[in-house]
N, C-alpha and C positions, 0 to 999 in steps of 0.2 A: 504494500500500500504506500504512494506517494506521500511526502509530508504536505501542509500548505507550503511551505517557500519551495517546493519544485513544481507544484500545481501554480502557481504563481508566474515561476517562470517559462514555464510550457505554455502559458496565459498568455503572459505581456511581454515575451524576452525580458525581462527586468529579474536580476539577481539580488532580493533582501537581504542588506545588513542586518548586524543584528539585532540593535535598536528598532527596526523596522518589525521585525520578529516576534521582540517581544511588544511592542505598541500596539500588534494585531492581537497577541494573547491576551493583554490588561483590558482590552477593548472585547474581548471575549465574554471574560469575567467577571465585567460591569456590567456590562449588558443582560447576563443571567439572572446577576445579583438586584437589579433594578427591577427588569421585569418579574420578580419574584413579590412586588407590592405596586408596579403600576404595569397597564396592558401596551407596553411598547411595543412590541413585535410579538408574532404568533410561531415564530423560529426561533427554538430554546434549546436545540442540544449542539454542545460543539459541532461537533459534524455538519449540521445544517446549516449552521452558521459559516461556520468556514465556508462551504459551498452555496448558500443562496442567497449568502450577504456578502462575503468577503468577495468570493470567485466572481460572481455576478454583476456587482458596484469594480472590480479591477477590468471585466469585461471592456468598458468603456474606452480604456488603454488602447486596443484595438486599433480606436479611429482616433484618438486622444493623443497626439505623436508629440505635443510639443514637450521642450526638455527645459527651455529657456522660463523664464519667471512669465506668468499667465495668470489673466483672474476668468476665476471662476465659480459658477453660483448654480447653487442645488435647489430646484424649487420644491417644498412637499418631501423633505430629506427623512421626516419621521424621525429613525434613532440614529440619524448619520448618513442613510445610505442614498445614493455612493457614493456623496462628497469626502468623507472622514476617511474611507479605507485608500481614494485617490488621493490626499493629500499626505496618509501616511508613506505610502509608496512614493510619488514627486510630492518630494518637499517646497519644489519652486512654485509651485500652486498659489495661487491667493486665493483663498475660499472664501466662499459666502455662502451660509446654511441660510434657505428659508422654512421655518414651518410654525402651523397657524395654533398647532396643540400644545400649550405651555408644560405639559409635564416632558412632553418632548422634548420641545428647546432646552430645559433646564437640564435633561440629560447631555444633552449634545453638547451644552455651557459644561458640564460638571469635567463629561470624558475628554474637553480640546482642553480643560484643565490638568488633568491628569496626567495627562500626554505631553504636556507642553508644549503643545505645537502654535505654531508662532502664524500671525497672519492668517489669520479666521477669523470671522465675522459672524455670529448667530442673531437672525432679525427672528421676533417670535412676530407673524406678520401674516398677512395677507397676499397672495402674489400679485393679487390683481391691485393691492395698493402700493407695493414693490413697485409696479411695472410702470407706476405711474409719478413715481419719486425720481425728481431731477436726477439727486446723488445716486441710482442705481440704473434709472433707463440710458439702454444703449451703451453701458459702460465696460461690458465685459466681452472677453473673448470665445468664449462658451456659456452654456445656460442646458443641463442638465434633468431629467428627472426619472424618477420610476415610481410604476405604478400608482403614476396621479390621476389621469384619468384619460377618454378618449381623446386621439391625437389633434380633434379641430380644436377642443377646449384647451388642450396641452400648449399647443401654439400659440394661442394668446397670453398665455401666460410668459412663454421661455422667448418669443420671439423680440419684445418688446425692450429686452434687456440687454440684448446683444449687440454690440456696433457693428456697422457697416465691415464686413470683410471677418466677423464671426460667425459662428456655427452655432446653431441648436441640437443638440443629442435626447432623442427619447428610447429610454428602454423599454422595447413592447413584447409578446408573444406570438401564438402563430396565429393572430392577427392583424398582425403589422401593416403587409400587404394589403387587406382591404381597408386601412384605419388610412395610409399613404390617400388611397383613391378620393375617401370620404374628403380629406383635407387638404385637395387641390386646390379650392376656394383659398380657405384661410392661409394656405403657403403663400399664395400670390397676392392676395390682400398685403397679410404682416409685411411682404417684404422680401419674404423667403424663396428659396429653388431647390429643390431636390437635390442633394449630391449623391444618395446610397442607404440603402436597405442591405447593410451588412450584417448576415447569419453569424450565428456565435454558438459557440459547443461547450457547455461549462462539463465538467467532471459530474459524472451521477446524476444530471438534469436529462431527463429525456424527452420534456417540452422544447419545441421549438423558441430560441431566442433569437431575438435583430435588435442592431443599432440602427434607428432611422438618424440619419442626418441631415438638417435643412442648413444651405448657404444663406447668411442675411445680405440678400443683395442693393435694398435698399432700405431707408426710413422705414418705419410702422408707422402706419396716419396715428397722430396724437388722441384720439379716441378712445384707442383701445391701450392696455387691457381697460374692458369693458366694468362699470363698479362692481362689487362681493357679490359674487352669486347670479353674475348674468350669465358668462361665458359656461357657465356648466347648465343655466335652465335655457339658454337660446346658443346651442354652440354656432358659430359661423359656417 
Protein backbone atom coordinates (compact mmCIF):
# COMPACT_ATOMS: atom_id res chain seq x y z
CA UNK A 1 0.00 0.00 0.00
CA UNK A 2 1.26 3.41 -1.11
CA UNK A 3 1.93 6.19 1.71
CA UNK A 4 0.00 9.61 1.10
CA UNK A 5 3.45 11.53 0.20
CA UNK A 6 3.90 8.85 -2.83
CA UNK A 7 0.19 9.04 -3.75
CA UNK A 8 0.93 12.68 -3.76
CA UNK A 9 3.49 12.53 -5.91
CA UNK A 10 2.12 10.06 -8.57
CA UNK A 11 -0.66 13.07 -8.04
CA UNK A 12 1.01 16.29 -8.71
CA UNK A 13 4.87 15.30 -9.40
CA UNK A 14 5.59 17.22 -6.22
CA UNK A 15 7.96 15.58 -3.70
CA UNK A 16 6.65 16.50 0.28
CA UNK A 17 9.19 17.67 2.68
CA UNK A 18 8.80 16.80 5.79
CA UNK A 19 7.00 19.73 7.27
CA UNK A 20 4.69 19.32 4.42
CA UNK A 21 4.11 15.71 5.85
CA UNK A 22 3.46 16.35 9.00
CA UNK A 23 1.14 19.64 8.24
CA UNK A 24 -1.08 17.03 6.35
CA UNK A 25 -1.09 14.77 9.41
CA UNK A 26 -1.95 17.61 12.26
CA UNK A 27 -4.43 18.74 9.67
CA UNK A 28 -5.63 15.11 9.94
CA UNK A 29 -6.15 15.02 13.50
CA UNK A 30 -7.83 18.37 13.92
CA UNK A 31 -10.09 17.63 11.62
CA UNK A 32 -11.40 14.35 13.44
CA UNK A 33 -10.90 15.91 16.72
CA UNK A 34 -13.27 18.82 15.71
CA UNK A 35 -15.71 17.07 13.97
CA UNK A 36 -16.15 14.98 16.80
CA UNK A 37 -18.51 18.06 18.59
CA UNK A 38 -19.21 20.10 15.31
CA UNK A 39 -20.78 18.58 11.77
CA UNK A 40 -17.72 19.72 9.49
CA UNK A 41 -17.37 17.10 7.04
CA UNK A 42 -19.05 13.71 6.69
CA UNK A 43 -15.36 12.20 5.99
CA UNK A 44 -13.94 11.00 9.22
CA UNK A 45 -11.55 8.07 8.99
CA UNK A 46 -7.89 8.79 7.99
CA UNK A 47 -8.19 6.93 4.88
CA UNK A 48 -10.88 8.83 3.47
CA UNK A 49 -9.50 11.62 4.33
CA UNK A 50 -6.31 11.26 2.80
CA UNK A 51 -8.13 10.39 -0.35
CA UNK A 52 -11.25 12.43 -0.69
CA UNK A 53 -9.85 15.47 0.97
CA UNK A 54 -6.36 15.56 0.64
CA UNK A 55 -5.82 13.59 -2.83
CA UNK A 56 -8.82 15.25 -4.27
CA UNK A 57 -8.34 19.31 -3.04
CA UNK A 58 -4.02 18.33 -4.46
CA UNK A 59 -6.04 17.08 -7.76
CA UNK A 60 -6.31 20.63 -8.73
CA UNK A 61 -2.37 20.79 -9.02
CA UNK A 62 -3.00 19.01 -12.35
CA UNK A 63 -4.08 22.22 -14.09
CA UNK A 64 -2.77 24.41 -11.08
CA UNK A 65 1.08 24.74 -12.65
CA UNK A 66 2.04 27.87 -11.21
CA UNK A 67 5.26 27.76 -8.94
CA UNK A 68 5.83 31.50 -8.73
CA UNK A 69 3.98 33.44 -5.72
CA UNK A 70 -0.07 33.58 -6.90
CA UNK A 71 -3.39 34.60 -5.02
CA UNK A 72 -5.62 32.44 -4.62
CA UNK A 73 -9.40 32.06 -3.27
CA UNK A 74 -11.48 29.02 -2.21
CA UNK A 75 -15.08 30.00 -2.45
CA UNK A 76 -17.42 27.55 -0.17
CA UNK A 77 -13.95 25.87 1.30
CA UNK A 78 -16.18 24.26 4.37
CA UNK A 79 -13.01 22.78 6.46
CA UNK A 80 -10.40 23.87 4.08
CA UNK A 81 -10.96 22.10 1.16
CA UNK A 82 -8.95 22.54 -1.39
CA UNK A 83 -7.53 25.80 -0.41
CA UNK A 84 -5.44 24.55 2.97
CA UNK A 85 -4.04 21.19 1.45
CA UNK A 86 -2.80 23.43 -1.91
CA UNK A 87 -1.40 25.95 0.18
CA UNK A 88 0.23 23.27 2.35
CA UNK A 89 1.89 21.77 -0.79
CA UNK A 90 2.83 25.44 -2.75
CA UNK A 91 3.73 27.45 -0.10
CA UNK A 92 3.88 30.41 -2.60
CA UNK A 93 0.10 30.44 -2.71
CA UNK A 94 -1.61 33.59 -1.32
CA UNK A 95 -4.93 32.01 -0.01
CA UNK A 96 -8.03 33.24 0.55
CA UNK A 97 -10.68 30.96 2.34
CA UNK A 98 -14.35 31.98 1.71
CA UNK A 99 -17.01 30.34 3.79
CA UNK A 100 -20.42 31.44 4.95
CA UNK A 101 -20.60 28.75 8.18
CA UNK A 102 -18.88 30.24 11.15
CA UNK A 103 -18.01 27.07 12.95
CA UNK A 104 -16.32 26.48 9.66
CA UNK A 105 -14.24 29.58 9.30
CA UNK A 106 -13.39 29.27 12.97
CA UNK A 107 -11.99 25.96 12.04
CA UNK A 108 -10.06 26.94 9.04
CA UNK A 109 -8.85 30.20 11.48
CA UNK A 110 -7.98 27.67 14.28
CA UNK A 111 -5.89 24.99 11.80
CA UNK A 112 -3.86 28.10 9.39
CA UNK A 113 -3.04 28.75 13.01
CA UNK A 114 -1.65 25.68 13.89
CA UNK A 115 0.14 25.26 10.98
CA UNK A 116 1.44 28.52 10.76
CA UNK A 117 1.19 29.13 7.58
CA UNK A 118 1.62 32.56 6.47
CA UNK A 119 -0.46 34.52 3.94
CA UNK A 120 -4.07 33.24 4.22
CA UNK A 121 -6.90 35.05 4.51
CA UNK A 122 -10.38 33.48 6.03
CA UNK A 123 -13.57 35.85 5.02
CA UNK A 124 -16.56 34.17 7.13
CA UNK A 125 -18.79 35.60 4.18
CA UNK A 126 -20.93 35.55 1.46
CA UNK A 127 -19.42 34.83 -2.06
CA UNK A 128 -21.99 36.73 -3.63
CA UNK A 129 -20.94 39.76 -1.39
CA UNK A 130 -17.08 38.79 -1.82
CA UNK A 131 -17.69 39.11 -5.46
CA UNK A 132 -18.96 42.31 -5.01
CA UNK A 133 -16.02 43.96 -2.62
CA UNK A 134 -13.62 46.23 -4.53
CA UNK A 135 -10.64 44.69 -2.25
CA UNK A 136 -11.54 41.18 -3.80
CA UNK A 137 -13.33 41.48 -7.23
CA UNK A 138 -11.14 40.74 -10.18
CA UNK A 139 -8.02 40.51 -7.83
CA UNK A 140 -6.95 37.01 -8.17
CA UNK A 141 -5.20 34.73 -10.40
CA UNK A 142 -7.49 31.65 -9.64
CA UNK A 143 -10.95 31.23 -7.84
CA UNK A 144 -11.55 27.74 -6.98
CA UNK A 145 -14.29 25.41 -5.46
CA UNK A 146 -15.83 22.16 -4.64
CA UNK A 147 -18.97 20.93 -4.38
CA UNK A 148 -20.62 24.38 -4.05
CA UNK A 149 -23.16 23.89 -6.39
CA UNK A 150 -24.31 23.68 -10.20
CA UNK A 151 -21.61 25.15 -12.49
CA UNK A 152 -24.18 28.31 -13.93
CA UNK A 153 -24.44 29.33 -10.11
CA UNK A 154 -20.74 28.26 -9.46
CA UNK A 155 -19.68 30.84 -12.16
CA UNK A 156 -21.18 33.79 -10.75
CA UNK A 157 -19.68 33.27 -7.82
CA UNK A 158 -15.72 32.40 -8.97
CA UNK A 159 -15.93 34.40 -12.14
CA UNK A 160 -16.23 37.77 -10.77
CA UNK A 161 -13.15 37.53 -8.70
CA UNK A 162 -10.79 36.73 -11.02
CA UNK A 163 -8.63 39.33 -13.25
CA UNK A 164 -8.53 39.46 -16.72
CA UNK A 165 -5.99 36.69 -17.81
CA UNK A 166 -7.06 34.23 -14.70
CA UNK A 167 -8.60 31.19 -14.55
CA UNK A 168 -11.73 29.76 -12.78
CA UNK A 169 -11.33 25.90 -11.52
CA UNK A 170 -14.58 23.92 -10.56
CA UNK A 171 -14.27 20.42 -9.15
CA UNK A 172 -17.37 18.56 -10.58
CA UNK A 173 -18.27 14.65 -11.03
CA UNK A 174 -19.58 12.71 -13.87
CA UNK A 175 -21.59 15.47 -14.50
CA UNK A 176 -19.29 17.97 -15.53
CA UNK A 177 -19.99 17.55 -19.19
CA UNK A 178 -23.41 18.26 -19.11
CA UNK A 179 -23.12 21.04 -16.05
CA UNK A 180 -20.17 22.66 -19.13
CA UNK A 181 -23.29 22.80 -21.63
CA UNK A 182 -25.98 24.08 -19.18
CA UNK A 183 -23.29 27.14 -18.57
CA UNK A 184 -22.49 28.40 -21.97
CA UNK A 185 -24.67 31.24 -21.10
CA UNK A 186 -23.05 32.21 -17.93
CA UNK A 187 -19.24 31.49 -19.29
CA UNK A 188 -19.97 34.03 -21.94
CA UNK A 189 -21.84 36.58 -19.95
CA UNK A 190 -19.11 36.57 -16.78
CA UNK A 191 -16.41 36.92 -19.04
CA UNK A 192 -15.30 33.57 -19.37
CA UNK A 193 -14.04 30.73 -22.22
CA UNK A 194 -13.77 27.38 -21.84
CA UNK A 195 -10.04 26.15 -21.67
CA UNK A 196 -10.73 22.01 -20.42
CA UNK A 197 -12.77 19.57 -18.94
CA UNK A 198 -9.60 17.61 -17.49
CA UNK A 199 -10.50 13.98 -16.14
CA UNK A 200 -8.66 13.10 -12.83
CA UNK A 201 -8.17 9.54 -11.31
CA UNK A 202 -7.78 9.84 -7.57
CA UNK A 203 -6.55 6.42 -5.78
CA UNK A 204 -9.63 4.24 -4.48
CA UNK A 205 -12.21 6.99 -6.11
CA UNK A 206 -14.15 5.08 -8.73
CA UNK A 207 -16.55 8.07 -9.43
CA UNK A 208 -15.75 9.97 -12.22
CA UNK A 209 -13.76 13.22 -11.42
CA UNK A 210 -12.98 16.75 -13.94
CA UNK A 211 -11.38 19.86 -13.59
CA UNK A 212 -13.44 22.24 -15.43
CA UNK A 213 -11.55 25.29 -16.32
CA UNK A 214 -12.80 28.64 -17.55
CA UNK A 215 -10.23 31.47 -19.03
CA UNK A 216 -11.54 35.16 -17.79
CA UNK A 217 -11.24 36.79 -20.95
CA UNK A 218 -12.96 39.78 -20.05
CA UNK A 219 -14.80 42.13 -17.29
CA UNK A 220 -17.95 40.56 -15.50
CA UNK A 221 -20.67 43.23 -16.06
CA UNK A 222 -20.66 44.90 -12.44
CA UNK A 223 -24.11 43.35 -11.61
CA UNK A 224 -23.36 40.23 -10.96
CA UNK A 225 -22.55 38.28 -8.51
CA UNK A 226 -26.15 38.74 -8.28
CA UNK A 227 -27.32 39.71 -4.19
CA UNK A 228 -27.55 36.37 -1.29
CA UNK A 229 -29.41 33.87 -2.80
CA UNK A 230 -30.21 34.82 -6.31
CA UNK A 231 -27.78 33.17 -8.29
CA UNK A 232 -28.79 29.65 -6.75
CA UNK A 233 -32.81 30.50 -6.93
CA UNK A 234 -32.48 32.02 -10.73
CA UNK A 235 -29.13 30.45 -11.93
CA UNK A 236 -28.01 32.22 -15.40
Amino acid sequence: MKSIQEEIAILTGIKLLKYQIYALFRYEKELIAWNENFNLTTITTPQDIHIRHFLDSLSCLQVIRDRKPFRLIDVGTGAGFPGIPIKIVVPEVKLTLVESTSKKADFCRYIVNELKLQEVEILHARAENIGQDSCYREQFDWSVARAVAALPTLLEYLLPLVKIGGKSLAQKGKTAHEEVKKAQYAIQLLGGELESIHAVDIPKVEDKRFLVVINKVSSSPAKYPRRAGIPTKRPL
